[in-house]
N, C-alpha and C positions, 0 to 999 in steps of 0.2 A: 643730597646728603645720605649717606650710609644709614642704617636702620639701628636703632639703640641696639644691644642686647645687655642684659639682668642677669647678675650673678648672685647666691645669696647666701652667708656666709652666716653661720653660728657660733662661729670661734673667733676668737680677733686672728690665734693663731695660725687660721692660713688664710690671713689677708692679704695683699698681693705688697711686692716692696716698696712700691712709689705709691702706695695707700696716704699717707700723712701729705706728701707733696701736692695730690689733687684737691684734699680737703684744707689747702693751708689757710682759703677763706675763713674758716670757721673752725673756734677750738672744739667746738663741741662734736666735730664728727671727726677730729684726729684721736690718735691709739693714745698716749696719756689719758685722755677722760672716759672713751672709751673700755679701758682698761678698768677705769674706778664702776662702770657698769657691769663688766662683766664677773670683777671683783665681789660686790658689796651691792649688784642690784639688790631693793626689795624683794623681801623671800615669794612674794606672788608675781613677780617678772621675769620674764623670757627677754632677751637682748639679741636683735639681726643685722648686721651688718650688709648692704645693698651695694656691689658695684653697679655701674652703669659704662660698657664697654663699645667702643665706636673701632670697627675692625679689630678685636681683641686687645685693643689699645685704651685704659681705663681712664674714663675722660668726668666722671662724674662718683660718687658716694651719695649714702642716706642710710636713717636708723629706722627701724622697726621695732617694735614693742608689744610682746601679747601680755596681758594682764589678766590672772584666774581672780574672780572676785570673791568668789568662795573661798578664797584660801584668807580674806579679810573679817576681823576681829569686830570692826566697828566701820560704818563707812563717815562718821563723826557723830560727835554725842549733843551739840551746840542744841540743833533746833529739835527739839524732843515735842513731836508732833504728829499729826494724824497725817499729815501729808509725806513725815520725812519716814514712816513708816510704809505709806503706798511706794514712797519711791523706793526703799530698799525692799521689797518684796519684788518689784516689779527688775530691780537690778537682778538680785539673787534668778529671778527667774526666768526672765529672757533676753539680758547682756550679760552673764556674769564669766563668757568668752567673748573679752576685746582685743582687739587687735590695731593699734594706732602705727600710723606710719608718719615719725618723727617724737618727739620728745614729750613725755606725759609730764616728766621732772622740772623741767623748765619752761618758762613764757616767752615766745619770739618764735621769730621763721627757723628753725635751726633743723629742719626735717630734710636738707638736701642741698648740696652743692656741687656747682661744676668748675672745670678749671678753665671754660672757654661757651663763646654763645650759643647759647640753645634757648629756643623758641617756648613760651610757656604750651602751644600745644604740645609740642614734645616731651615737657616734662609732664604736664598732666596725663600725656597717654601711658607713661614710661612708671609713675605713682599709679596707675590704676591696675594697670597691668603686676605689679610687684605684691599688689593687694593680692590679687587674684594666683598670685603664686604661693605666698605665704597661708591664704583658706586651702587650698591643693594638699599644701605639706602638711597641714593639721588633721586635714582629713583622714591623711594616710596615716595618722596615728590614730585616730577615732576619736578626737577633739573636732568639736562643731563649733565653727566662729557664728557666733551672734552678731556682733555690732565690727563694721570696720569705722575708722572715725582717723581723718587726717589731718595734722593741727598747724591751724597758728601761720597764717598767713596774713600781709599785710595785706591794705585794701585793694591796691592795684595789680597786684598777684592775685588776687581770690576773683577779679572782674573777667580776667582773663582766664584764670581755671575754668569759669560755667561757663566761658566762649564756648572750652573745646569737652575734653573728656569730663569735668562734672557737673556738664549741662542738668542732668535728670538728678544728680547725689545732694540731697535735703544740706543747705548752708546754713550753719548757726554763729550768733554772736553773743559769747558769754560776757563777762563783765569784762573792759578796755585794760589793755595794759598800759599802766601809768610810766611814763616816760621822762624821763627828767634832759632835755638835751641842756647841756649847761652853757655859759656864755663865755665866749674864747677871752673875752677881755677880765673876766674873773682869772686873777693869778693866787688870789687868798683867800683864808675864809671871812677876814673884814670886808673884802670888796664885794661876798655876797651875802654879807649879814647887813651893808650898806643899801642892797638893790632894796631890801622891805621896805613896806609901808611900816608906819608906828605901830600897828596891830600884830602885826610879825615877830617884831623887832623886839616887843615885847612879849610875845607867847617862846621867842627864843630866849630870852631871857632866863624867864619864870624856871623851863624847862633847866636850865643847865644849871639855875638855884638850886632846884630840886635834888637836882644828879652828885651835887655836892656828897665827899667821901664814897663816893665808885669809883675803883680804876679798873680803866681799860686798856687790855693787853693784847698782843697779838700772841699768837699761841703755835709755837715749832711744835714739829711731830711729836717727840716726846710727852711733851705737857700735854697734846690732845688726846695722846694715849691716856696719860694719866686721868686723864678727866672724863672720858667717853663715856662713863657711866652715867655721869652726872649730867653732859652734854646731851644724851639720849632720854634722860627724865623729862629736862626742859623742853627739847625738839618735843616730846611726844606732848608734855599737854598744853603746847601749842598748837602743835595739828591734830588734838581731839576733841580741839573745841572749833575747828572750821567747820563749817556749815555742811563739806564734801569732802572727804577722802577717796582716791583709789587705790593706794598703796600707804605703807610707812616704811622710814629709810631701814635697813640690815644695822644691825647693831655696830658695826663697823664701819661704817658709810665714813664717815668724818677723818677718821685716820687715815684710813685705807685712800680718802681721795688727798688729799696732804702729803703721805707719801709717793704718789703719782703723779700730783702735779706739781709739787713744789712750791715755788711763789709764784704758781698761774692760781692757787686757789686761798684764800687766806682765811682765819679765822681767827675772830676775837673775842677773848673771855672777858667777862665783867665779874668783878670782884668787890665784895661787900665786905671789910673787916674778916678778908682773905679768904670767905667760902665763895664760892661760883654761883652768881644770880641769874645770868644772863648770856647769850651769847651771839653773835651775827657772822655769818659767811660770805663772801663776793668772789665772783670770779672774773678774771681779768682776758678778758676775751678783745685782745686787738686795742681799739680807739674805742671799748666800749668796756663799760665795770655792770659787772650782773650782778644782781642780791641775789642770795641764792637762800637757805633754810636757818631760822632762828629759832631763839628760844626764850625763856623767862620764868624767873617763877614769879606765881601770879600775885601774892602775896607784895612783894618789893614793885612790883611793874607798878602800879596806879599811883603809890605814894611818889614813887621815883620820877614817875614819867618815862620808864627806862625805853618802852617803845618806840617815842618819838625822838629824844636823844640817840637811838639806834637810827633812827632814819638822817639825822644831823650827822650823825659820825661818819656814814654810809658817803652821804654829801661833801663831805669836806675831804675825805680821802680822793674821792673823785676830781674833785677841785684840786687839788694841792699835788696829785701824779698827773692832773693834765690831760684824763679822758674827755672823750667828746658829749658820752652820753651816758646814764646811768639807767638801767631797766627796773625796774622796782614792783612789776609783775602784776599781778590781779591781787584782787582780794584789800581791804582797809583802803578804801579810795579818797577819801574827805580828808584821810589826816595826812596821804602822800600828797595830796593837791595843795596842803598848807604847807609844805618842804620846797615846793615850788615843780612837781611834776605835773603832767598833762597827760588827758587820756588818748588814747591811741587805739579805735576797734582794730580789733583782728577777725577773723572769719578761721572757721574750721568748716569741717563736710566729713558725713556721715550718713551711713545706709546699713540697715538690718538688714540678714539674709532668709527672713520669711518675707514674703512679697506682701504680704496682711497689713504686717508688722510694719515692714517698711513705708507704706503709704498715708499711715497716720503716723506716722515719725513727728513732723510737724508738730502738731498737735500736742504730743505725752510729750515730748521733748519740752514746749513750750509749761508746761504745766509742772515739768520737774525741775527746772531752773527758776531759783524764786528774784524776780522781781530785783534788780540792785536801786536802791533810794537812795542817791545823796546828793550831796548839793557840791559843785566844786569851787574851790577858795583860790583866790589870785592873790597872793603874799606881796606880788613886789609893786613898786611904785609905777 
């Protein structure tokens, strides 16, 4: 077999023309979404575009990401502690140049596709090598990468990557991505409020008493405009109270992807006696619906239940268009595991470029990622 070669591209605009046709696998590396990155990325991200060419003939794509962490406000306000201080000191000071290769915004494999087989040594040599092209180009602007970090592989993928090229690159497994694959014989949302046990059945219940007088709307470009301000309040203090930030969305993030992708991305506003309480996004990727970024204010959430109703609504749209599987991402695992998702490790890999540094990776890595405690719930009968 001919020998990959790496082409690496900072502009979508001089992406090559059958760019979209190689990545038709995955929306997440076609020019629509891509577009809404290079639109409306976070104001501390960089966005690279990666061919992968077999005889100058482009047979593969993948996304790149460098992340300046210094240009971050808060890395989250949640655990206000002596540890969450060692860890942002230790960020600020010796990763606050990252460089991820695939997707820091969303949870899943979505770091690379080909339009034909290739061998996972090949892709891990062709990902290692891209890294090392991407520290090259920063150098030559006098930017020093600190941390490179490659994400989000499933298991059988990540077994095979430390076969070949990241034999020696330190493996980590942060909290599983909860996974909801749904049951082909569900055609309604009765047939899977039927699958609960009495305990379900009833916490469904309770929930949807609660949500009594919210309506929930889907929201065209327009109205998202209209509301972006308000949509960006709620987005923000729900991602100020996660335990980890590396970025927050561009003010524009929400429109800007709406009008790019149409109804590949959707958004729904919840409305309280016609102010904006709440909101939940999915993207419709293939035979699979992604949750993508929400919001609340915090105020109406508890009384409401409006979170867990967000995770029901999320479900039933999935059910009722006839996806196979719904992703529902990291992070609140106990209460997607009563929705009826399942966790699913992923594996990432990661290396610092002081060799010190990188040899206790391990170790500070294990120390800055706190501990996930919960217990998982089996809803149905």
């Amino acid at each position: 077999m001919e020998k990959i070669t790496i082409k690496i591209f900072d502009t979508i605009n001089d992406l090559p023309e059958n760019w979209n046709a190689v990545a038709s696998a995955n929306h997440f590396l076609q020019l629509p979404y891509l577009k809404v990155l290079e639109l409306s990325a976070p104001t501390n991200m960089q966005c690279f575009y990666i061919g992968f060419y077999e005889n100058s003939e482009l047979i593969g794509v993948s996304l790149a990401q460098y992340l300046d962490l210094n240009k971050l406000e808060s890395f989250g306000e949640r655990d206000n502690c002596f540890k969450t201080y060692i860890r942002n000191f230790i960020f600020r000071n010796f990763a606050s140049h990252t460089l991820f290769l695939g997707n820091n915004m969303i949870t899943g494999q979505n770091s690379f596709t080909f339009n034909k087989e290739i061998n996972f040594q090949e892709v891990s040599t062709v990902l290692m090598q891209c890294s090392q092209e991407l520290v090259a180009y920063f150098k030559q602007k006098g930017i020093k990468i600190h941390l490179v970090s490659f994400k989000d592989f499933y298991q059988d993928c990540a077994i095979e990557f430390k076969n070949h090229a990241f034999a020696d690159v330190y493996e980590f497994n942060t909290q599983p991505n909860m996974i909801f694959e749904l049951t082909s014989t569900w055609l309604s949302v009765e047939d899977y409020y039927n699958s609960f046990s009495k305990k379900y059945r009833d916490q469904y219940k309770r929930s949807h008493k609660k949500f009594d007088g919210i309506l929930v709307k889907e929201l065209e470009v327009e109205e998202v405009v209209f509301h972006e301000k308000r949509i960006n309040e709620l987005y923000h203090h729900v991602a100020k109270n996660a335990p980890f930030n590396t970025f927050f969305l561009a003010e524009n993030h929400f429109s800007t992807f709406k009008k790019e992708c149409g109804n590949g991305f959707k958004i729904f506003g919840y409305f309280l006696e016609d102010k904006l309480i709440g909101f939940h996004s999915v993207l419709l990727n293939d035979t699979v619906l992604e949750t993508y970024f929400l919001g609340y204010d915090d105020h109406v959430q508890k009384e409401k239940m409006l979170y867990l109703n967000m995770l029901y609504n999320m479900t039933e749209f999935g059910i009722t268009h006839q996806f196979k599987k719904i992703i529902f991402g990291r992070t609140a695992l106990e209460i997607k595991s009563s929705i009826g998702a399942t966790p699913v490790m992923m594996s990432g890999f990661i290396y610092h470029r002081n060799k010190v540094v990188n040899k206790f990776l391990g170790k500070i890595f294990k120390n800055l990622e706190p501990e996930a405690v919960w217990q998982q719930r089996h809803p149905f009968k």
